[in-house]
KOLLOGU-195880 format. One line per 10 residues: their letters; for each residue y, x, z of N, C-alpha, C. Coordinates in steps of 0.1 Angstrom, whole numbers, plus 2048, in hexadecimal, padded with zeros to 3 digits. Layout:
BEGIN
A	Y X Z Y X Z Y X Z; ...
//
This chain:
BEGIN
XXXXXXXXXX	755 584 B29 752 579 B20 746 57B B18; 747 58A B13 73B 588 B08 72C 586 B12; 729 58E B1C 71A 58A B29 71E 57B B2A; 728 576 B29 723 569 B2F 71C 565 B24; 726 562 B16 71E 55D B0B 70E 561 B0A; 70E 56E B08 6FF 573 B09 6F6 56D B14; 6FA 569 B1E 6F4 55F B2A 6EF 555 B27; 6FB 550 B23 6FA 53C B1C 6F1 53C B12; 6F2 544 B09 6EA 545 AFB 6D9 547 B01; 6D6 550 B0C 6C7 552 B0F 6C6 545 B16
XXXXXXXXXX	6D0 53F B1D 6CC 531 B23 6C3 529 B20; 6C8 526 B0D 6C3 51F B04 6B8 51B B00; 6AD 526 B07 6A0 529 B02 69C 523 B12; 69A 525 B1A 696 51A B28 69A 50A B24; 6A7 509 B1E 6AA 4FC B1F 6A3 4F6 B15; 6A1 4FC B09 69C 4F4 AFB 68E 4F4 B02; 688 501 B08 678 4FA B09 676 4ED B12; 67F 4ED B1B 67F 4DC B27 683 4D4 B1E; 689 4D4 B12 68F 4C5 B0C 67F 4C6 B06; 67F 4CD AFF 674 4C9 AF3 667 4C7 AFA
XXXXXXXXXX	66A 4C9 B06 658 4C5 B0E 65A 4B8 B11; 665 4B5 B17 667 4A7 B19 667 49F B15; 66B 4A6 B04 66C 49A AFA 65C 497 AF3; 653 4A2 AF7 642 4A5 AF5 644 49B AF8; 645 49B B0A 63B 490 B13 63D 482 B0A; 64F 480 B07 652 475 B07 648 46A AFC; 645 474 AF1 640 46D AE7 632 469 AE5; 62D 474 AF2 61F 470 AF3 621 462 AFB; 629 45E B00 627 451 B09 62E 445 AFF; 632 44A AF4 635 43A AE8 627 437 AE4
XXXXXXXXXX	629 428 AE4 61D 41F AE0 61A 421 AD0; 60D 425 ACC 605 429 AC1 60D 434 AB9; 608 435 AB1 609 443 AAB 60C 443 A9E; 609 44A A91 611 44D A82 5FF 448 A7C; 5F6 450 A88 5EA 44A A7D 5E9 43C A79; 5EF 430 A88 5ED 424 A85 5F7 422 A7A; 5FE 423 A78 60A 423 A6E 602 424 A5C; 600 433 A5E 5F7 432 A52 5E9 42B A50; 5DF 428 A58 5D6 420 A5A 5D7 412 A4F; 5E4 40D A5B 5E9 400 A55 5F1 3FD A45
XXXXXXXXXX	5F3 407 A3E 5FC 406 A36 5F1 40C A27; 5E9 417 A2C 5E0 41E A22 5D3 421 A24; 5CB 417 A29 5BB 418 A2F 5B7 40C A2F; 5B0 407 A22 5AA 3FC A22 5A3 3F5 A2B; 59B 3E7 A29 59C 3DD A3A 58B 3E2 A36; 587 3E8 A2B 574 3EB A31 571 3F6 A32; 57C 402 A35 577 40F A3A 57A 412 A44; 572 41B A4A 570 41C A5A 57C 424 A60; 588 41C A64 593 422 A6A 591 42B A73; 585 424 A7E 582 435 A8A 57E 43B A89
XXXXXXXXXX	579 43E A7A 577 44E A77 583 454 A70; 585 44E A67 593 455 A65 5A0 459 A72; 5A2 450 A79 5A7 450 A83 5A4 461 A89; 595 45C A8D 58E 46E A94 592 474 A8B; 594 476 A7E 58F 487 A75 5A5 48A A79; 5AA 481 A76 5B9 486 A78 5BB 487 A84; 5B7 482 A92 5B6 48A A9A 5B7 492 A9E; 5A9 498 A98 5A1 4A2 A9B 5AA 4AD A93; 5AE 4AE A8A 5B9 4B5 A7C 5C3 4B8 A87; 5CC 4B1 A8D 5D8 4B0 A92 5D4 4B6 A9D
XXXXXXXXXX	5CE 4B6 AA1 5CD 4BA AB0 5D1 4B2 ABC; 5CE 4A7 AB8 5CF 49C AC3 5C4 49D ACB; 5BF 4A2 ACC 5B1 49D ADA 5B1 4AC AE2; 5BC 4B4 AE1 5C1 4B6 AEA 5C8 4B7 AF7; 5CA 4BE AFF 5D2 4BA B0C 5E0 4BA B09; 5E8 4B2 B0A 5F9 4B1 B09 5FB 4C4 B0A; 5FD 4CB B0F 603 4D3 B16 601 4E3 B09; 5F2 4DB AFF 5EB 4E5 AFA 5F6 4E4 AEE; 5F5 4D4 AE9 5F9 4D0 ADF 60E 4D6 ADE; 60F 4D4 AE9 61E 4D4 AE9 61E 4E8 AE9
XXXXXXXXXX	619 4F2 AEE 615 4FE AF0 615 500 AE0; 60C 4FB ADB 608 4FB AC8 618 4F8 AC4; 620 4F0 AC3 625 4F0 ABE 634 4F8 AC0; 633 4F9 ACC 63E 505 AD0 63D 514 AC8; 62F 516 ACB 62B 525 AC5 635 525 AB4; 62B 516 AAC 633 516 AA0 63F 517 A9F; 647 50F AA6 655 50C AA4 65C 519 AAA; 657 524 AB0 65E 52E AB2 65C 53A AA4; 651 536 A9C 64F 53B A8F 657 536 A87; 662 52C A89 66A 523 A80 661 516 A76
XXXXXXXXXX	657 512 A7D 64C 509 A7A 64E 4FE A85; 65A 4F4 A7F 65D 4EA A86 64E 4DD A81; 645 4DF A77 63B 4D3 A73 63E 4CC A66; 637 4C5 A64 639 4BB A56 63A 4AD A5A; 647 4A9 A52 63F 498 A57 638 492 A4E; 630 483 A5A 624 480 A5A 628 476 A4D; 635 475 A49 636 467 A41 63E 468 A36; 63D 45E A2D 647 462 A23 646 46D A18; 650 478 A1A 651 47F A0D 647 48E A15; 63F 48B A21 639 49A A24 63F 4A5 A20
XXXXXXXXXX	64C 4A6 A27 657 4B0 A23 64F 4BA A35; 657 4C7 A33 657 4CE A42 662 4C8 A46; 65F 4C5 A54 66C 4C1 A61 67D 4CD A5C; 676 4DB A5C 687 4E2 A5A 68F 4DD A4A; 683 4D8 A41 68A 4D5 A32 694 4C7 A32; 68A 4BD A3A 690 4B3 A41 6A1 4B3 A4A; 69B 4BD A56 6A9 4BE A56 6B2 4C5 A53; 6B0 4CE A4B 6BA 4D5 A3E 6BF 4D1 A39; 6B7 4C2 A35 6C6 4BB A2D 6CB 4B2 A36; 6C9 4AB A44 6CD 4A2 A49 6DB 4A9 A55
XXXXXXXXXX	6D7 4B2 A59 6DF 4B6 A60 6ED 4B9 A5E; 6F3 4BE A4E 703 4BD A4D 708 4AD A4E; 6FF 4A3 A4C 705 498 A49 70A 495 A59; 700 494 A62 703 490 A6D 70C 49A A75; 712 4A5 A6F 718 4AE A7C 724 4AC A6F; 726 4A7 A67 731 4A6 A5E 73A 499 A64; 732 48E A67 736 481 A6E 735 484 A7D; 732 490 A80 734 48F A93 745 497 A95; 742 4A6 A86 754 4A8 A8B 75C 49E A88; 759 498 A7B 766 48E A7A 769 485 A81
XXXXXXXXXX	75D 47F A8D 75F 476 A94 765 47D AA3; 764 48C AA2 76A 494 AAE 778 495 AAB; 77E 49B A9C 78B 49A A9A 795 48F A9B; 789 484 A99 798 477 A98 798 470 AA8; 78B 473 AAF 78F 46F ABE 796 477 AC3; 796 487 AC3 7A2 492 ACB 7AD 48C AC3; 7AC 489 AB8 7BD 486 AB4 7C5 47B AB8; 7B9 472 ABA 7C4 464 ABD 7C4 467 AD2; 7B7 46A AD6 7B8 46D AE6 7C4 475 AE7; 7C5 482 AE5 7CC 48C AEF 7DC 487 AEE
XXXXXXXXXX	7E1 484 AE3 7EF 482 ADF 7F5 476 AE5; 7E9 468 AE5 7EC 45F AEB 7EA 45B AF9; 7E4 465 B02 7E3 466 B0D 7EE 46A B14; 7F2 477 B0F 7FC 47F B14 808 473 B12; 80A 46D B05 814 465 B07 818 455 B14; 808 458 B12 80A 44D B1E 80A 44E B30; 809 45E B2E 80B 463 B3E 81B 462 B3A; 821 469 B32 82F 46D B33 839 460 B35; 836 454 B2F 839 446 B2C 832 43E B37; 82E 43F B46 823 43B B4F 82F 42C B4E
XXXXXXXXXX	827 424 B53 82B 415 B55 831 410 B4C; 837 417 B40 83B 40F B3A 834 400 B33; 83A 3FD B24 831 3F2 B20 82E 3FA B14; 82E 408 B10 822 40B B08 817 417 B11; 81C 417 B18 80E 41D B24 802 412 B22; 80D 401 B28 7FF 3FC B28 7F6 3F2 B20; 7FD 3F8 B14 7F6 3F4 B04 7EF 3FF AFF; 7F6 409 B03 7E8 419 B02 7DA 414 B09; 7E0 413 B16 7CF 410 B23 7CA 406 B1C; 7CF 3FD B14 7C8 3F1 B11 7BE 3F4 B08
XXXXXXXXXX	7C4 3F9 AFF 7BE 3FE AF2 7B5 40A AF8; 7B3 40E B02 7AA 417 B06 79F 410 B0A; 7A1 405 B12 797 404 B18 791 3F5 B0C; 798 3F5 B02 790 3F1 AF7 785 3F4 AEF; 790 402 AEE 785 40F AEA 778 411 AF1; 776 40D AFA 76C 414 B06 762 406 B05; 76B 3F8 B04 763 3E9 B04 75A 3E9 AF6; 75F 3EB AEC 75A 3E7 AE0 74E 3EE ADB; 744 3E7 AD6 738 3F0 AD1 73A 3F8 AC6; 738 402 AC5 738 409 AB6 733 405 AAC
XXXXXXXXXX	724 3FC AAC 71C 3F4 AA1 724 3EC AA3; 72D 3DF AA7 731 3D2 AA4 739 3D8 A9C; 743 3E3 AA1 752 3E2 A98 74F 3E9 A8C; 741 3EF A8C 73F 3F2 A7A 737 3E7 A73; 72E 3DB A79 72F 3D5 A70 73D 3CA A70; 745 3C9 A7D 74F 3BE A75 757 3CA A6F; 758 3D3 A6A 760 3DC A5F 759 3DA A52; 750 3DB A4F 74B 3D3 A46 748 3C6 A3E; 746 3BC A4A 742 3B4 A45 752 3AD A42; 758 3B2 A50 767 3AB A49 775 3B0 A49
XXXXXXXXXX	779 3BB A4D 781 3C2 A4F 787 3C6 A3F; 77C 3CC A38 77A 3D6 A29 77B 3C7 A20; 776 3B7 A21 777 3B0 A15 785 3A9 A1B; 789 3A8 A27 794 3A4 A25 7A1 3AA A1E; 7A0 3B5 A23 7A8 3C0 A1B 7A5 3C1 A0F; 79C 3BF A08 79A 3BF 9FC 79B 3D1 9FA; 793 3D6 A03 78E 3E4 A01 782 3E6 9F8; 77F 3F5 9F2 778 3F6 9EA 767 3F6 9F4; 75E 3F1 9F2 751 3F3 9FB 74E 402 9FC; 74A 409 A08 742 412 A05 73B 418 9FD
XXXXXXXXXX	736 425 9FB 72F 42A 9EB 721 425 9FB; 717 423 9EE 709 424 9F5 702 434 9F6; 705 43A 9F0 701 446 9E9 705 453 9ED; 700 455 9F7 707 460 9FE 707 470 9F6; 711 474 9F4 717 47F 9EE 71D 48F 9F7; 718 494 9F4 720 4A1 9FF 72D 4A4 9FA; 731 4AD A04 744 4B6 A01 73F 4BB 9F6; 735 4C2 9F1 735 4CB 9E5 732 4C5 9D8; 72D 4B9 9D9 72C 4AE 9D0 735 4A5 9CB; 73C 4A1 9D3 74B 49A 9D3 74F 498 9E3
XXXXXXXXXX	757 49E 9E4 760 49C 9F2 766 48F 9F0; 770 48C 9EE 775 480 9E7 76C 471 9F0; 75F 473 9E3 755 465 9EA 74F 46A 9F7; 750 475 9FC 749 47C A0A 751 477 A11; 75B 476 A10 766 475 A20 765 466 A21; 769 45E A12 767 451 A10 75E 448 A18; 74F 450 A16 741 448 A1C 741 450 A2D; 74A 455 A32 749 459 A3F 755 456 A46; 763 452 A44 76B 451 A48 76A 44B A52; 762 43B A4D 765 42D A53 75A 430 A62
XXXXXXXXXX	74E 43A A61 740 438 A6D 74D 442 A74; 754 44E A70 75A 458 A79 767 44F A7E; 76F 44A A77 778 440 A81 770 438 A8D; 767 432 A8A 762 42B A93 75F 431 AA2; 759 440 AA1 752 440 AA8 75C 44F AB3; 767 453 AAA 771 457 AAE 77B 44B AB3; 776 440 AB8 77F 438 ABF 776 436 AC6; 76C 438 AC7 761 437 AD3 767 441 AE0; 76B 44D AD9 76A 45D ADD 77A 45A AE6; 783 453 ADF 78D 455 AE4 793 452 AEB
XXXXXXXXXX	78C 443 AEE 78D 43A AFC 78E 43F B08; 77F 448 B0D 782 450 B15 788 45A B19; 78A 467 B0F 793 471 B12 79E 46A B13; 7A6 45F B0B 7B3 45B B0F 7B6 45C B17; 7AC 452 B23 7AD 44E B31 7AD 45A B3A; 7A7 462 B37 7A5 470 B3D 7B2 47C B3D; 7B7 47C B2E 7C4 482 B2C 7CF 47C B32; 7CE 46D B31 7DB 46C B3C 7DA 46D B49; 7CE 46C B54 7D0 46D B5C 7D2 47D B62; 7CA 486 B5A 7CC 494 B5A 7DA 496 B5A
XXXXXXXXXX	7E5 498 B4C 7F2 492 B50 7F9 48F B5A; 7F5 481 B5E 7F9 47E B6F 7F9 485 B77; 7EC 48B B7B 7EB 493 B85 7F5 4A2 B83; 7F6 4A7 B73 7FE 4B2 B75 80B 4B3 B75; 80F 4A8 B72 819 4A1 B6D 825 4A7 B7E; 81E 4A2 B85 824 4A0 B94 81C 4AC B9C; 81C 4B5 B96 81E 4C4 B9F 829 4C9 BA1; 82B 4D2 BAB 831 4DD BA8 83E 4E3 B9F; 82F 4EA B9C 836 4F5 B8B 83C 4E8 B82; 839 4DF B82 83A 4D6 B72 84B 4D5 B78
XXXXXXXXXX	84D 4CE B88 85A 4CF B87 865 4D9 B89; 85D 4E3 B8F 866 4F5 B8F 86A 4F5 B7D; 861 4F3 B77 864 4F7 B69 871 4ED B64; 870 4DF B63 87A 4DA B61 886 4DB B6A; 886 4E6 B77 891 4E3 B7A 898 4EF B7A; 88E 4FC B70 894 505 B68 89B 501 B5B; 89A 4F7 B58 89E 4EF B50 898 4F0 B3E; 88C 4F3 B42 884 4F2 B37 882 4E6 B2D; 881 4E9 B1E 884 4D7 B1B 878 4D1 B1E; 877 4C2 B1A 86F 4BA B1D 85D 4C0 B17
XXXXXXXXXX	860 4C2 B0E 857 4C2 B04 84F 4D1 B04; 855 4DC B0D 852 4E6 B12 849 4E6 B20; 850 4DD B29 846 4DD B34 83B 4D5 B32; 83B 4CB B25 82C 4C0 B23 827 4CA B21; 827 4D3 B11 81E 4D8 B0B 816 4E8 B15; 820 4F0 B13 81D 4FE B1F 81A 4FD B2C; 822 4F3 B30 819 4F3 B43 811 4E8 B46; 816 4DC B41 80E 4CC B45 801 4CD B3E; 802 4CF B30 7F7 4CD B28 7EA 4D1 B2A; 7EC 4E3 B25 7E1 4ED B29 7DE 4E7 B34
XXXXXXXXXX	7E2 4EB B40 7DA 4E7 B50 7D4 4D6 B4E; 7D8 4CF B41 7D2 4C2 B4C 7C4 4C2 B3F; 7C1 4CC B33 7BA 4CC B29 7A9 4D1 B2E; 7A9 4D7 B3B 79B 4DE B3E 793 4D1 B3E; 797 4C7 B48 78C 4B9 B4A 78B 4B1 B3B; 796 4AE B36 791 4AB B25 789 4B5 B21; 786 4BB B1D 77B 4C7 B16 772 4C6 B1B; 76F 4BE B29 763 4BF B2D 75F 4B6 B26; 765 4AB B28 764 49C B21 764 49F B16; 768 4A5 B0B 765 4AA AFF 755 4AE AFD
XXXXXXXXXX	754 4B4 B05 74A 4BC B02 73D 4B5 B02; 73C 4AF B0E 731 4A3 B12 72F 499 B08; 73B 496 AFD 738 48D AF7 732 492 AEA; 732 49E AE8 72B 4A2 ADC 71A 49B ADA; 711 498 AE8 708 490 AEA 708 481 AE5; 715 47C AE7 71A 470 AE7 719 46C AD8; 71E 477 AD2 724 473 AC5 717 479 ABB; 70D 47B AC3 700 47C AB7 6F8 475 ABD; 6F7 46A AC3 6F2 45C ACC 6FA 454 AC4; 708 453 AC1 70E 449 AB8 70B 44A AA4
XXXXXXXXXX	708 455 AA6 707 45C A96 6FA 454 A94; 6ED 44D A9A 6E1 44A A9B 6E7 43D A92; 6ED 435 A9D 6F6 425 A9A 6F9 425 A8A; 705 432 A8A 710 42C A7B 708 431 A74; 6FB 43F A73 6F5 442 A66 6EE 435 A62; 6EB 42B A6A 6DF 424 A68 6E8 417 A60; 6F6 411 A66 6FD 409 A61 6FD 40E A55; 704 418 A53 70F 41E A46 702 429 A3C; 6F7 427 A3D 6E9 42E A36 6F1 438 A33; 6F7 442 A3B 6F4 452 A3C 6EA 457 A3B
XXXXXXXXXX	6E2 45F A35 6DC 46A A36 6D8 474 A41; 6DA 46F A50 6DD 47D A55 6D3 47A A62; 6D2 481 A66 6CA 484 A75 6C4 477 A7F; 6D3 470 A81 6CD 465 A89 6C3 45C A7C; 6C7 455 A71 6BF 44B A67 6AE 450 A6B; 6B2 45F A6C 6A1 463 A6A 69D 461 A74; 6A1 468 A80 69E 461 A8D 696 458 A8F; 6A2 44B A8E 699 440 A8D 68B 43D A85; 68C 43E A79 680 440 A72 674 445 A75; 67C 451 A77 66D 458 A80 668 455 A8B
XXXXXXXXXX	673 44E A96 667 447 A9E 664 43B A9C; 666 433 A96 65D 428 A92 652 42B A88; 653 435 A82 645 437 A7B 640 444 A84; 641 445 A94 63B 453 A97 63B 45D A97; 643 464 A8B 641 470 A89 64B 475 A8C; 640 47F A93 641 484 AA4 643 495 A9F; 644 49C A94 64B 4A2 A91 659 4A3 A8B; 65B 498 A86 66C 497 A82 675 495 A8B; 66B 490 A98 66F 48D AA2 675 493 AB1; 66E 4A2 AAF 66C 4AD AB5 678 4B5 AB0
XXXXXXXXXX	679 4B3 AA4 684 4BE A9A 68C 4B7 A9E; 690 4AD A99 69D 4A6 A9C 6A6 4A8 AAD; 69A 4A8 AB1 6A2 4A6 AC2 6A3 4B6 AC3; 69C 4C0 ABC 6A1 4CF ABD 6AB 4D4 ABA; 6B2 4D0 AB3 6BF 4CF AA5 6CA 4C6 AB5; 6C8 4BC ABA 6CE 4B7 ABC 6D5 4C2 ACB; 6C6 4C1 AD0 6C9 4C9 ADB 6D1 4D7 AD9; 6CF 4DC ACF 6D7 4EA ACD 6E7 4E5 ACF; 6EA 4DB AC6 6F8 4D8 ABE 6FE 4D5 AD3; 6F9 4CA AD6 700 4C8 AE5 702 4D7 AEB
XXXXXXXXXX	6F8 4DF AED 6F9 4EA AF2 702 4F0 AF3; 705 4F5 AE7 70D 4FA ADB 719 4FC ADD; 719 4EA ADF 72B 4E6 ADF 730 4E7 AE9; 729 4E8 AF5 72B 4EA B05 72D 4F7 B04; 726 503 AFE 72C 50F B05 73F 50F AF8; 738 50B AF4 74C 50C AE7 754 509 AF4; 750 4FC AF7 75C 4F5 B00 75B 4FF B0D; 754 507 B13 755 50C B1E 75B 51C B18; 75A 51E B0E 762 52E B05 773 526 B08; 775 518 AFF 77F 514 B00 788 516 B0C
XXXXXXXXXX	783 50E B18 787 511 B26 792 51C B25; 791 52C B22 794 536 B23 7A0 535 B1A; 79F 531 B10 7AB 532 B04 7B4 526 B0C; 7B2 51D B11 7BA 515 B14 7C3 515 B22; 7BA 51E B2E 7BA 524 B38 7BA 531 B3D; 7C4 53D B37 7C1 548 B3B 7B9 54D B48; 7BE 547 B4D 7BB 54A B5E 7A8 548 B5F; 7A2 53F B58 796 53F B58 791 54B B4D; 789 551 B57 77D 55F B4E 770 55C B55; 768 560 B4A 75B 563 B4F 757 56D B54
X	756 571 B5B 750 583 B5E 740 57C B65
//
């Protein structure tokens, strides 16, 4: 186990240089750049923009070949010199995301904990219960889950969900655990419900049919016809064996649910990863841009080898050698 880890972990460094070249290329191919941005906003209409234009250029090291520029900045970012951004508070890219990154991996567990919670429990219930009529109010509600956008049902949670209820509005003001938990969980609850029902649609579907299939082996009925109780052959023999394909599906979604974190930071003005995202590429900057997708790419990585460590706790029989 431990060579494999040590394997997966050197992986990391092939895979991060192919994301982050890709993500080079990608930005070199968005239409205009941070200088038009600033041009238009802080360069008066009778000074000579193409020269300014050239001297930042020429600074940046744009009138270079792609391959040089993206090389330049690898060298840094292996020095822990992710850049500065071009806009705003001219903060460095790692200060930036030093403060953004607990917010967004704070709303991706909670949006992991409440989709495993309502998926795995209510799956299994609805293999055990197959045909019934709350089997097929489960499927229904799943494949609701799976129909509905995550932006619609947070603004109709807003705009009407919270005043019909005569709920308190959200705080605007985002607060950490160490500041007040209390208003933390408050201003994150509502984006992590949402998007943990995004999460759970699918595994549902996936846990029951996993179920199904284990359901009607074998062992499942040798066991009960040792006369094991009910609740012994779900959990110890059905469960475990039908849990390896969920975890994959787990796992994969950790992608998912920082692609959805983009959406509710931007509804619900979080603080975190995706808001800036956005920002940064509409104004360009093409280093907050670079960090961000670095950070991101780690966390997917990350969660894939957990879930593949997992495998083993859940499945003796699986080892790495």
């Amino acid at each position: 186990m431990r060579q494999y880890i040590i394997r997966r972990l050197l992986l990391i460094i092939p895979t991060m240089i192919g994301v982050t070249m890709l993500v080079s290329l990608l930005t070199q191919l968005l239409p205009g750049d941070f200088i038009d941005v600033m041009l238009a906003d802080h360069v008066g209409a009778g000074e000579d923009k193409e020269r300014i234009r050239a001297q930042w250029e020429e600074q940046l090291g744009w009138n270079d070949p792609w391959i040089v520029q993206y090389g330049n900045w690898l060298w840094r970012a292996l020095q822990g010199d992710l850049g500065t951004s071009f806009i705003g508070s001219f903060q460095t890219v790692v200060e930036e995301i030093e403060h953004r990154v607990p917010v967004t991996l704070e709303l991706g567990v909670l949006a992991l904990i409440v989709g495993v919670a309502i998926a795995l429990p209510v799956g299994i219930i609805s293999a055990i219960r197959q045909d019934s009529a709350l089997d097929y109010v489960i499927r229904g509600g799943a494949i609701l889950a799976l129909s509905v956008p995550g932006f619609w049902l947070a603004v109709l949670t807003i705009r009407i969900i919270f005043p019909e209820l005569g709920l308190p509005p959200l705080p605007l003001i985002y607060q950490t655990p160490g500041e007040n938990l209390a208003e933390n969980l408050r201003q994150l609850y509502v984006p992590a419900i949402i998007l943990g029902i995004g999460l759970a649609g699918p595994v549902m579907r996936l846990t029951r049919g996993e179920m199904l299939e284990v359901l009607r082996q074998d062992y499942v009925r040798t066991a009960r016809a040792k006369g094991l109780q009910e609740n012994a052959v779900i959990v110890r023999h059905a469960m475990r064996n039908a849990l390896i394909p969920v975890l994959t599906l787990i796992g994969l979604s950790a992608s998912i649910l920082v692609g959805g974190s983009v959406i509710m930071e931007s509804i619900f003005t979080l603080p975190g990863m995706g808001l800036r995202m956005i920002t940064a590429l509409k104004d360009r900057d093409i280093p907050v841009v670079m960090g961000i997708m670095v950070v991101i790419a780690l966390v997917v990585i990350l969660a894939n080898l957990v879930i593949d460590i997992a495998y083993s706790l859940v499945d003796p029989r699986i080892r790495y050698n």
